[in-house]
C-alpha positions as semicolon CSV with decimal commas, in nm:
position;residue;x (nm);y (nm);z (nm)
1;X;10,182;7,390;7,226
2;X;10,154;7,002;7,206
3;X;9,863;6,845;7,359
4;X;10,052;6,619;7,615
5;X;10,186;7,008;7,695
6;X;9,872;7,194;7,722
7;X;9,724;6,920;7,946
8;X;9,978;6,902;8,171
9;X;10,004;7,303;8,196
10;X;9,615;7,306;8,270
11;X;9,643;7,045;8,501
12;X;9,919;7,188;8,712
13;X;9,717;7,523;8,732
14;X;9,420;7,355;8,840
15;X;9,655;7,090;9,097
16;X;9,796;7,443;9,210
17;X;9,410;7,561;9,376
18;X;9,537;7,268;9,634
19;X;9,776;7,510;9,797
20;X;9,420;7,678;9,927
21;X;9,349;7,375;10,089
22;X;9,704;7,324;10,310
23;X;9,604;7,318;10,673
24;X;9,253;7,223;10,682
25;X;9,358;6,901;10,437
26;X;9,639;6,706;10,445
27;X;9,844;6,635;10,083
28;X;9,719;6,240;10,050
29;X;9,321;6,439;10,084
30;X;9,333;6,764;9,833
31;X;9,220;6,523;9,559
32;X;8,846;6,500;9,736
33;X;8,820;6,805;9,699
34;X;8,989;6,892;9,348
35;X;8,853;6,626;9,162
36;X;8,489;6,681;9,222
37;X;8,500;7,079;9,201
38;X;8,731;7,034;8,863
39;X;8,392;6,779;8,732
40;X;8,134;7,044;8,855
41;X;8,334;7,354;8,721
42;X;8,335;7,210;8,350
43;X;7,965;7,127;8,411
44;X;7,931;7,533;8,495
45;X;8,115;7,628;8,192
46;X;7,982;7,406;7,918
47;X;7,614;7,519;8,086
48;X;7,708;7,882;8,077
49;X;7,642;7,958;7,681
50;X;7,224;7,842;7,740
51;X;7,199;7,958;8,154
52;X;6,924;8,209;8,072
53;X;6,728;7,992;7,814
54;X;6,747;7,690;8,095
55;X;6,618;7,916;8,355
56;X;6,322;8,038;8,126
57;X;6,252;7,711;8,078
58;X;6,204;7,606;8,411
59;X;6,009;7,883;8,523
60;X;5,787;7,750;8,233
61;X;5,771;7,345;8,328
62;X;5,896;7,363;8,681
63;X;5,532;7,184;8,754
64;X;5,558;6,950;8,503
65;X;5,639;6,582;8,603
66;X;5,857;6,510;8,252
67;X;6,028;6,820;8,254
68;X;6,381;6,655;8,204
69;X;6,347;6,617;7,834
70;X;6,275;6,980;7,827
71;X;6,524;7,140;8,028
72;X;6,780;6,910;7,862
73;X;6,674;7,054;7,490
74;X;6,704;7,398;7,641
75;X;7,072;7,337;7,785
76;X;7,121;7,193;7,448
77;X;7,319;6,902;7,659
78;X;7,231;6,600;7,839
79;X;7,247;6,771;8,158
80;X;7,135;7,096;8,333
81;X;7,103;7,305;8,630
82;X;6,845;7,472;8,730
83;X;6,969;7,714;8,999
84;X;7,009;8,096;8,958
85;X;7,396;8,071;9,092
86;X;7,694;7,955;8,867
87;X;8,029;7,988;9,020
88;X;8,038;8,374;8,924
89;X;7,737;8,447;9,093
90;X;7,790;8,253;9,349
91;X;8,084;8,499;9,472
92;X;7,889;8,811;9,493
93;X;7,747;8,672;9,851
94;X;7,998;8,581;10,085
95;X;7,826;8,540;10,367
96;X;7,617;8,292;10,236
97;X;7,851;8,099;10,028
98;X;7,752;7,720;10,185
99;X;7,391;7,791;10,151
100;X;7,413;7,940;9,804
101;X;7,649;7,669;9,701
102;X;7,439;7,387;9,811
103;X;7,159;7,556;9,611
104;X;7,371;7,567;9,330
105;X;7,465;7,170;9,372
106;X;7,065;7,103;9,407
107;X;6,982;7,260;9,090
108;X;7,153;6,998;8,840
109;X;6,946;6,735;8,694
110;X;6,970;6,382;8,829
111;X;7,246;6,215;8,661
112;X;7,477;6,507;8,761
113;X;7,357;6,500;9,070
114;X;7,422;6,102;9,116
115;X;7,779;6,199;9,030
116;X;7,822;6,474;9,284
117;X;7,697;6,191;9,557
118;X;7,914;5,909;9,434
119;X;8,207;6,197;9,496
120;X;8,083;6,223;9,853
121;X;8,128;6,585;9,857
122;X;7,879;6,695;10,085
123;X;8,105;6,678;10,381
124;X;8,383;6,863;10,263
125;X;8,146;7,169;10,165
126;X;8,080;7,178;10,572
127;X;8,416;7,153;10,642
128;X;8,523;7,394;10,391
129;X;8,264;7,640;10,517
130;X;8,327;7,561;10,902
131;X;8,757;7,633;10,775
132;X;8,618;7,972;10,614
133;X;8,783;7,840;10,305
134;X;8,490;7,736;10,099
135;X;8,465;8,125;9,924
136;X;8,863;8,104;9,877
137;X;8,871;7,787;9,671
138;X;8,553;7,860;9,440
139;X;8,699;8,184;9,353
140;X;9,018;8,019;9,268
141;X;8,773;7,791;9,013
142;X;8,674;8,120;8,854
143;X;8,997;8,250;8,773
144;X;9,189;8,204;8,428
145;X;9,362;7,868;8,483
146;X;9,026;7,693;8,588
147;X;8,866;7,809;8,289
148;X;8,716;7,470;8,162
149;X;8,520;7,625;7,882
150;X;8,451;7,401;7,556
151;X;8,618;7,685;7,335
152;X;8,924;7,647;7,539
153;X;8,942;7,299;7,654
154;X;8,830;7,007;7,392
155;X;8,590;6,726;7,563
156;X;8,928;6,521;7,472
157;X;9,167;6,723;7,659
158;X;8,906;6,722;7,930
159;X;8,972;6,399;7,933
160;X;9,295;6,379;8,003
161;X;9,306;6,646;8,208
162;X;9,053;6,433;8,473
163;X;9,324;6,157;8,420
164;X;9,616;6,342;8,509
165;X;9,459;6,502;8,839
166;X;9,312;6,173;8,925
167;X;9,672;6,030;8,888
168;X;9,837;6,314;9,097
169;X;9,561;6,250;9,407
170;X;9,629;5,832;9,356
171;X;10,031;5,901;9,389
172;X;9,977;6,156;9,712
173;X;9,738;5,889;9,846
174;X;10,033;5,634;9,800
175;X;9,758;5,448;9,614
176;X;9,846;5,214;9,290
177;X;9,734;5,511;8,981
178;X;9,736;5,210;8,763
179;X;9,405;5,050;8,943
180;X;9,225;5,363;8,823
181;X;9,381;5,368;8,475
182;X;9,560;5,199;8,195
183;X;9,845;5,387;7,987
184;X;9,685;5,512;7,681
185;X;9,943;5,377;7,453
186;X;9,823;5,059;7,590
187;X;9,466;5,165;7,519
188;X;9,549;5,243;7,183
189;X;9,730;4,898;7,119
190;X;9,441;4,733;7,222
191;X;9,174;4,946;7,012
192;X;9,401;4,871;6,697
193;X;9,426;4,501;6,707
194;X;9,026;4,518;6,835
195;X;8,950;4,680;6,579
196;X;9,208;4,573;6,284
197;X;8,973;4,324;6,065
198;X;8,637;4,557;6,086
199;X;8,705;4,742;5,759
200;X;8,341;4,731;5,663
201;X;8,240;4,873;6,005
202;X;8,546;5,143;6,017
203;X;8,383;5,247;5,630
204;X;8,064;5,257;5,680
205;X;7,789;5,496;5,676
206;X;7,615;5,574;6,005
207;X;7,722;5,237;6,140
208;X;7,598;5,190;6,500
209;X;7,812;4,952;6,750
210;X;7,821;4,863;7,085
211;X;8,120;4,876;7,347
212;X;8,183;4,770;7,699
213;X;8,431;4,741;7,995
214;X;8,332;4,520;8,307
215;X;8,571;4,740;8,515
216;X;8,585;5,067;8,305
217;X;8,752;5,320;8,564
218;X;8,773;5,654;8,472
219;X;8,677;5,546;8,158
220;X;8,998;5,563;7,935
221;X;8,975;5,242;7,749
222;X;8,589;5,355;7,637
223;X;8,696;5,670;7,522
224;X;9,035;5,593;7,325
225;X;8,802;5,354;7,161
226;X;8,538;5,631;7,053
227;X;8,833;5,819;6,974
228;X;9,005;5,578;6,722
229;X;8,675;5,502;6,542
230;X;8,602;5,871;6,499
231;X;8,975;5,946;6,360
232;X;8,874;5,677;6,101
233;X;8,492;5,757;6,012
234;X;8,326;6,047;6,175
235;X;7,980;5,888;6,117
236;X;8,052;5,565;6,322
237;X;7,914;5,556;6,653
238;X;8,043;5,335;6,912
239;X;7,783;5,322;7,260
240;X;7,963;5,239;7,570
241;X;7,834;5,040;7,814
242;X;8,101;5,035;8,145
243;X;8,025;4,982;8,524
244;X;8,287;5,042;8,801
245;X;8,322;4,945;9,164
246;X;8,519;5,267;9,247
247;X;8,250;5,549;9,347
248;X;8,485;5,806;9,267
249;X;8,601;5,658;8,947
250;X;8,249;5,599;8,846
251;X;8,177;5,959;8,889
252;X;8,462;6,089;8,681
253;X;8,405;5,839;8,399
254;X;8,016;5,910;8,422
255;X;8,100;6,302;8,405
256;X;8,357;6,237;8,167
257;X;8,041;6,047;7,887
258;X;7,855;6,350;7,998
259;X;8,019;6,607;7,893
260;X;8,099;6,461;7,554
261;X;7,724;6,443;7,464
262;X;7,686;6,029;7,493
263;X;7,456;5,863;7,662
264;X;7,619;5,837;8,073
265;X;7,315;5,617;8,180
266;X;7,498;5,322;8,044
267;X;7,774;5,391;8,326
268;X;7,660;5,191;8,627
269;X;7,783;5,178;8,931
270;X;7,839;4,865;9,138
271;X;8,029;4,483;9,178
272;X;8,051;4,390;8,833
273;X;8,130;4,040;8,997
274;X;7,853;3,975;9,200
275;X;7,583;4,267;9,067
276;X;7,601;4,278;8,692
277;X;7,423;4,553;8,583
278;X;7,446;4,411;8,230
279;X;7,270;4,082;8,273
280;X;7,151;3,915;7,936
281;X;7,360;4,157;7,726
282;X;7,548;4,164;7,473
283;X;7,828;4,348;7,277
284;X;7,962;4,435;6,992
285;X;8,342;4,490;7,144
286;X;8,449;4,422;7,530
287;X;8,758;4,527;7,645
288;X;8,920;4,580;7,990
289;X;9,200;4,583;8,220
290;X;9,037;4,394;8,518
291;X;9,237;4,410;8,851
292;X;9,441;4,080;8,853
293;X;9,563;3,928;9,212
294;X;9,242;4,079;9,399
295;X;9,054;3,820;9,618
296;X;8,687;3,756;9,547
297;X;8,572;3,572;9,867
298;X;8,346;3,884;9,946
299;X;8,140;3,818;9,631
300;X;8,163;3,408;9,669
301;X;7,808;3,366;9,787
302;X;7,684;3,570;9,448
303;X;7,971;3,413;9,230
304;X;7,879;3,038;9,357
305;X;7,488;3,124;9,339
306;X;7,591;3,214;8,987
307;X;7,797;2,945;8,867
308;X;7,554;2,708;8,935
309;X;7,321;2,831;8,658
310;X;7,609;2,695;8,374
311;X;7,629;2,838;8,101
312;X;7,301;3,025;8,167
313;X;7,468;3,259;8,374
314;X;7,912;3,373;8,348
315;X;8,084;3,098;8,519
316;X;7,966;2,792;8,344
317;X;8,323;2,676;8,225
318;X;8,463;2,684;8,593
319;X;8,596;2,901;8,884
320;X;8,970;3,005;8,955
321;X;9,102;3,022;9,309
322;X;8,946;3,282;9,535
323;X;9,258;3,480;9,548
324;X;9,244;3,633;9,230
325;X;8,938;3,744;9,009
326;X;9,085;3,848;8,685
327;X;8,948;3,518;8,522
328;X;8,618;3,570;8,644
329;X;8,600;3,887;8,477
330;X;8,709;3,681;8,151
331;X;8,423;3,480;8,160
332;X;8,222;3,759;8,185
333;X;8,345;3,936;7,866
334;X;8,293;3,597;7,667
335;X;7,965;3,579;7,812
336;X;7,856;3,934;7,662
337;X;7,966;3,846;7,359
338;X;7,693;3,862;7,045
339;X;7,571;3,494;6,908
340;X;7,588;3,679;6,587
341;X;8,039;3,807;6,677
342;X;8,178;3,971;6,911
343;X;8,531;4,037;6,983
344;X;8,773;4,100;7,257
345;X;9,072;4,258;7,444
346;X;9,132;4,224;7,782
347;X;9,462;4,224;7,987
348;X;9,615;3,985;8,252
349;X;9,888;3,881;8,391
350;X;10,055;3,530;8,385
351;X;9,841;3,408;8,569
352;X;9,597;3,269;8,354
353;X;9,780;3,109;8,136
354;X;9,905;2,849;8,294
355;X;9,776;2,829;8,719
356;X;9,576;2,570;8,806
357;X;9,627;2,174;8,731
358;X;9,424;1,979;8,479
359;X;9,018;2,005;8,562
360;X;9,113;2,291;8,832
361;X;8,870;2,601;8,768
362;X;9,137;2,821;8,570
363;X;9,228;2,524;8,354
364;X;8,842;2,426;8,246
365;X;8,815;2,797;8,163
366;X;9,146;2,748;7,921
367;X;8,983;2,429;7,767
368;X;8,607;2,580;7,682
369;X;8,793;2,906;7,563
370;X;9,023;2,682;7,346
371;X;8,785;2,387;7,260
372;X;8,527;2,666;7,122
373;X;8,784;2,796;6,934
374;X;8,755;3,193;7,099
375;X;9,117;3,274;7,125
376;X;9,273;3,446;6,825
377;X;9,589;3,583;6,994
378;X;9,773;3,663;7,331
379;X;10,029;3,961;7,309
380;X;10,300;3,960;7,545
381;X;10,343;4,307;7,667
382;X;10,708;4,521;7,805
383;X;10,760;4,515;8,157
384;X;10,744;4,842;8,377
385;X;10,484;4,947;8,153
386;X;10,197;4,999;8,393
387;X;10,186;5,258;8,705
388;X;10,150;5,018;8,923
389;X;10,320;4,741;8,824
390;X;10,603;4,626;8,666
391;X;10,576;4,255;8,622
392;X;10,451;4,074;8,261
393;X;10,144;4,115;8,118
394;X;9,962;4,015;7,821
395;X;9,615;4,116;7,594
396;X;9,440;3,819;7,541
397;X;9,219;3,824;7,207
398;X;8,936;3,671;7,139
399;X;8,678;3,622;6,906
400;X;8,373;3,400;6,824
401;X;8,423;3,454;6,462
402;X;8,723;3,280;6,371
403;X;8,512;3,012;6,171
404;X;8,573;3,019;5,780
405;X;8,920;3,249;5,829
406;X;9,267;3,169;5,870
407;X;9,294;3,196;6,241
408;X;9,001;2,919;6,287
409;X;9,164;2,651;6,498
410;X;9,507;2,830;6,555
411;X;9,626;3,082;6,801
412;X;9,889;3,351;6,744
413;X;10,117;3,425;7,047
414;X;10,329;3,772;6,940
415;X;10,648;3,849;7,216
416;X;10,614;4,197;7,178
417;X;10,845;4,226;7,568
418;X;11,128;4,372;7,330
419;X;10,922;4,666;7,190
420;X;10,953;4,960;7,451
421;X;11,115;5,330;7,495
422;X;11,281;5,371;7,801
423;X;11,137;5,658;8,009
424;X;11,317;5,973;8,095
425;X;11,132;5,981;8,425
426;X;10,955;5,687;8,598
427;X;10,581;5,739;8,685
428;X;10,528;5,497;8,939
429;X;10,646;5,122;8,839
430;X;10,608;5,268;8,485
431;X;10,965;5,311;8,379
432;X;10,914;5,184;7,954
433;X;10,657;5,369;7,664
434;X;10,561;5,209;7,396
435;X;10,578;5,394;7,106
436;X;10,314;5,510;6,766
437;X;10,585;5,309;6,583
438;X;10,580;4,997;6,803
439;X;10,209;5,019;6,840
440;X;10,182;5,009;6,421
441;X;10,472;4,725;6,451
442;X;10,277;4,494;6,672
443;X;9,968;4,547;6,487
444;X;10,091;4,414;6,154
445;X;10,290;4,154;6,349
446;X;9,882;4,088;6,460
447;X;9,730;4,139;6,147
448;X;10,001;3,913;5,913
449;X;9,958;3,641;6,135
450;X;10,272;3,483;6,024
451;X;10,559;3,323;6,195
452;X;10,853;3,590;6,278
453;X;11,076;3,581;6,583
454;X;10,839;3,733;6,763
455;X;10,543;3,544;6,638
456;X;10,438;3,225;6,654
457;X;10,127;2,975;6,548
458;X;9,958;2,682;6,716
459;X;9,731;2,485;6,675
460;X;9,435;2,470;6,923
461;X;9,534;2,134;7,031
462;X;9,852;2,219;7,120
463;X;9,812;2,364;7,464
464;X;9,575;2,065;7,570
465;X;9,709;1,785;7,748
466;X;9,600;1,467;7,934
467;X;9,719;1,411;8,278
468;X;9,731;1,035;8,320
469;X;9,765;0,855;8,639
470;X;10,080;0,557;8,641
471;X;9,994;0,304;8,926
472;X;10,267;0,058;9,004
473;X;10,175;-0,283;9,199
474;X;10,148;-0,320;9,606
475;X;10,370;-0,606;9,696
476;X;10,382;-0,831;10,002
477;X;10,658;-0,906;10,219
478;X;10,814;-1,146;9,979
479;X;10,788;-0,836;9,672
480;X;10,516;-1,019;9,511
481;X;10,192;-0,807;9,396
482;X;9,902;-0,823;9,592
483;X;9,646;-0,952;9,377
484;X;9,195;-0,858;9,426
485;X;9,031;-1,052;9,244
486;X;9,269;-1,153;9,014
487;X;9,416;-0,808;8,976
488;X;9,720;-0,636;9,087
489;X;9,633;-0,340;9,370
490;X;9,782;-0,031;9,349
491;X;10,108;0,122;9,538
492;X;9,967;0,492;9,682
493;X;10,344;0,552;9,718
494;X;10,476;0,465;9,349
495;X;10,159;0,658;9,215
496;X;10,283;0,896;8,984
497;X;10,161;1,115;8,672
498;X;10,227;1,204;8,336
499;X;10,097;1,529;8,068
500;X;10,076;1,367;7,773
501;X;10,026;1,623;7,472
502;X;9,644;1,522;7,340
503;X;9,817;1,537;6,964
504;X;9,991;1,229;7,105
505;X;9,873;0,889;7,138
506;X;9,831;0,797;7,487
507;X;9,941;0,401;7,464
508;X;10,186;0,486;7,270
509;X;10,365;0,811;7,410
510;X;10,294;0,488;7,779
511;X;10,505;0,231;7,563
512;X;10,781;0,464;7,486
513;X;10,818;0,699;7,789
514;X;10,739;0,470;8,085
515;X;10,735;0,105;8,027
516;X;11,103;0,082;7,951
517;X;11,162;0,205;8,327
518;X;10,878;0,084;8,446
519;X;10,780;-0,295;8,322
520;X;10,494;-0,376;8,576
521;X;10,341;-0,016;8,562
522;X;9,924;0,052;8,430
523;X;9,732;0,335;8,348
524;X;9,408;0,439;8,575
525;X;9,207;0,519;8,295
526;X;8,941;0,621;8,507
527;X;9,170;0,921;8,680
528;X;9,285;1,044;8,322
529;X;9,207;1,448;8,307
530;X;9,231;1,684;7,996
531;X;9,418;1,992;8,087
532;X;9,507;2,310;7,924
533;X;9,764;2,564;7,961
534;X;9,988;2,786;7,774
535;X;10,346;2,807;7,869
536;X;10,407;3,151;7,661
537;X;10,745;3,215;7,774
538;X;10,886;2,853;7,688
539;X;10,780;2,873;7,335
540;X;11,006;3,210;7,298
541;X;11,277;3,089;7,526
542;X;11,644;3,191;7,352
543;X;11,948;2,943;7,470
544;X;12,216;3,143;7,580
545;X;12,562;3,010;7,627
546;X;12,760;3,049;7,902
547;X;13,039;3,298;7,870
548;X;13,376;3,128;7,878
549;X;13,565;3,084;8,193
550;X;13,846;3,276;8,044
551;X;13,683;3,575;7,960
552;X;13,540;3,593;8,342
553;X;13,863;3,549;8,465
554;X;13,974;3,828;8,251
555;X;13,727;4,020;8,314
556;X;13,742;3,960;8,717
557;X;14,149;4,066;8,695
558;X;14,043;4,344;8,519
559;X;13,808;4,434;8,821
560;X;14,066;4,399;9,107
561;X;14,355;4,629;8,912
562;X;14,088;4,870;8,936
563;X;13,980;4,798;9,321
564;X;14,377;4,857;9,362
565;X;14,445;4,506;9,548
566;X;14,124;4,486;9,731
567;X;14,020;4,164;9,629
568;X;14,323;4,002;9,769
569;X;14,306;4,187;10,084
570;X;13,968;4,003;10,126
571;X;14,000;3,666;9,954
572;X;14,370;3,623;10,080
């Protein structure tokens, strides 16, 4: 059986335990319940091999204020439990299955325990017990399909498997999936081009880097990653560093570093906006897939407070309008990356390429990011690739260690829009795949960086403009200009303003463009703004011609033969 197969096949059996639930929960609410009793019962499991040597052990240290170090070496995991009950147990008393099970849930060692909170399970173990369901469902986690063990169920299936349940609750909840998760071919895109010049790293012996996601999720993007360095060199370790706004996304991507053996502490929990829980560092690799189009005027007090420190805190290069974040979270990856290089792949959509007029926040974000020479590449991606959305979007790349290569100064846009599979079955918006083959496609497209008809290189300069103001004269009543001080005063009403690419010569792109219509016309010098912006789909734009009028007239005949007459009955 495939993997894609034996996921889905565990996942169904373990969606199925929902039936148990039908009357005391409606659909949109079985995944509160599911998700956190699928996290705990692979917790049981991978505990079950060392229960007796963790229980020995705490009858030992139980007194002991460090005893976490302990108990963890005895579970031979970063986590424990310290209760006599596992789920087995727990169904050879009935009658006391809330009390036993609450014991059960008190007996795991803080950072599961942070996890079980952030699920806000507590209530639903009252109602549960209240429903006399509670028993019902636990045994149904102890049968054959919810058999989560290691030796059946790889930490990377796990995975998956936490994915594709957290999907199925986000679709009954009518909620957008895709704000919890980003398609893994996606992921795995974005960890190839990431990735795609760090040989020496990828080759290396016991090579330690850093990784991190301002809005991790469920933590797909983190652990693709991990899993795409490991395929290449088992040695490597990657660290991931991730914080999430989502409680209940938090706690599957906190379980999820958990059970693999890493380090979960570096998975915080909180407003990466307006709390960063990373403040002062730095990494290795970011990448993301921030929310775009969300508002941010409930962290504006924090964001302004912020922004005011320069570059000594995010927001130095400027602010974008209050009605959508995703830049903000932009600045924030560029301001985590290492003095020493750091790169980047983060998603948007069109946004940011092009809103805002010249010196507007989103366009002083453009210029430092292009003026300091961070963008390697923007990749357009396929439509109706995401769950929950189907408009364009594109990976922005960027890197602080472009100097001395041949991408310093240039940036490479790739229209990969083309490269898709069609889906069988729609998941949402997400109607197109993108293949292994694509995936390797666009990431020699990336890694060529040369001029196809899908690729294209600028020059830095290219997207930077100057916005110049035109004032004409004010004239009187008989159409002469009114003169201060021996100089013409401006018209409000003839003002007017020109983008004038900064390769060109202002005076002389003036002399050419405006002058001839406009004899009497000045530049304000003084209102003159450099802008930035980066008009991706013009620079791939395809002229089509229009059809001729005889083939549409043909082609319209053809139509009413077919509709027997019906035209004329309407048209006359």
């Amino acid at each position: 059986m495939s993997l894609s197969a034996h996921v889905s096949e565990k996942a169904n059996l373990i969606w199925a335990i929902a039936d148990k639930l039908t009357g005391v929960y409606k659909p949109h609410e079985y995944g509160e319940v599911i998700l956190p009793l699928t996290v705990i019962r692979r917790f049981d499991c991978i505990l079950a091999d060392t229960k007796a040597a963790v229980l020995e052990k705490y009858e030992q240290v139980k007194e002991l204020p460090k005893r976490d170090i302990l108990l963890r070496n005895a579970s031979g995991h970063r986590f424990y439990n310290t209760s006599r009950f596992t789920f087995e147990r727990l169904l050879d008393d009935p009658d006391n299955i809330e009390s036993n099970f609450r014991d059960y849930l008190n007996g795991f060692s803080p950072n599961v325990a942070e996890i079980i909170e952030k699920f806000k399970f507590d209530g639903h173990i009252t109602t549960m017990a209240q429903k006399n369901i509670l028993f019902i469902v636990l045994k149904e986690f102890t049968t054959p399909k919810a058999d989560l063990h290691p030796a059946h169920i790889s930490n990377l299936e796990m995975g998956y498997i936490f994915e594709e349940i957290i999907r199925r609750f986000s679709e009954a909840h009518n909620e957008d999936a895709g704000q919890h998760y980003t398609p893994r071919e996606v992921i795995e895109l974005m960890a190839n081009i990431l990735f795609n010049d760090d040989s020496a790293f990828l080759a290396g012996d016991s090579v330690a880097k850093t990784i991190y996601d301002p809005a991790c999720g469920t933590g797909g993007m983190l652990s693709v990653a991990e899993n795409y360095i490991h395929s290449l060199n088992s040695s490597a370790e990657l660290l991931a560093f991730g914080q999430e706004i989502n409680d209940q996304t938090f706690a599957i991507c906190k379980a999820d570093m958990l059970i693999k053996g890493n380090d979960a502490s570096q998975i915080r929990s909180g407003n990466t906006l307006s709390d960063d829980q990373f403040a002062g560092q730095t990494f290795d690799y970011i990448l993301s897939n921030p929310p775009f189009g969300r508002e941010w005027k409930n962290e504006k007090a924090a964001i302004e407070k912020e922004a005011k420190l320069g570059f000594a805190g995010r927001f130095g290069a400027g602010l974008p309008a209050v009605g959508d974040g995703q830049m903000l979270f932009l600045e924030t990856a560029i301001a985590k990356m290492k003095p020493t290089g750091s790169r980047v792949a983060i998603i948007h959509n069109g946004s940011p390429l092009f809103t805002g007029d010249a010196g507007s926040g989103p366009s002083e974000i453009r210029r430092y990011i292009l003026e300091n020479d961070l963008l390697e590449a923007i990749i357009a991606l396929p439509n109706d690739i995401f769950y929950n959305t189907g408009i364009a979007t594109y990976i922005w790349v960027l890197s602080n260690k472009k100097k001395g290569t041949r991408r310093e100064g240039k940036v490479q846009l790739i229209n990969a829009s083309g490269l898709f599979e069609k889906r069988r079955k729609a998941l949402g918006n997400k109607r197109n795949d993108i293949s292994p083959e694509q995936i390797a496609e666009i990431t020699r497209i990336y890694g060529d960086f040369a001029e196809n008809e899908i690729s294209k290189i600028f020059d830095n300069q290219d997207f930077g403009y100057s916005k110049i103001t035109v004032e004409r004269p004010l004239r009187d009543e008989k159409g002469e200009p009114v003169l201060k001080k021996g100089k013409p005063q401006a018209d409000p009403a003839l003002r007017d303003t020109e983008n004038v690419p900064l390769k060109e010569d202002i005076p002389a792109y003036f002399a050419r463009e405006v002058l001839p219509f406009a004899p009497d016309a000045w530049i304000d010098e003084s209102k003159t703004k450099v802008g930035y912006e980066i008009p991706f789909t013009r620079y791939f734009y395809r002229y089509e011609a229009p059809r001729p009028s005889s083939e549409i007239m043909a082609e319209i005949l053809e139509l009413e033969k077919e509709l027997d007459g019906s035209l004329k009955e309407i048209f006359g």
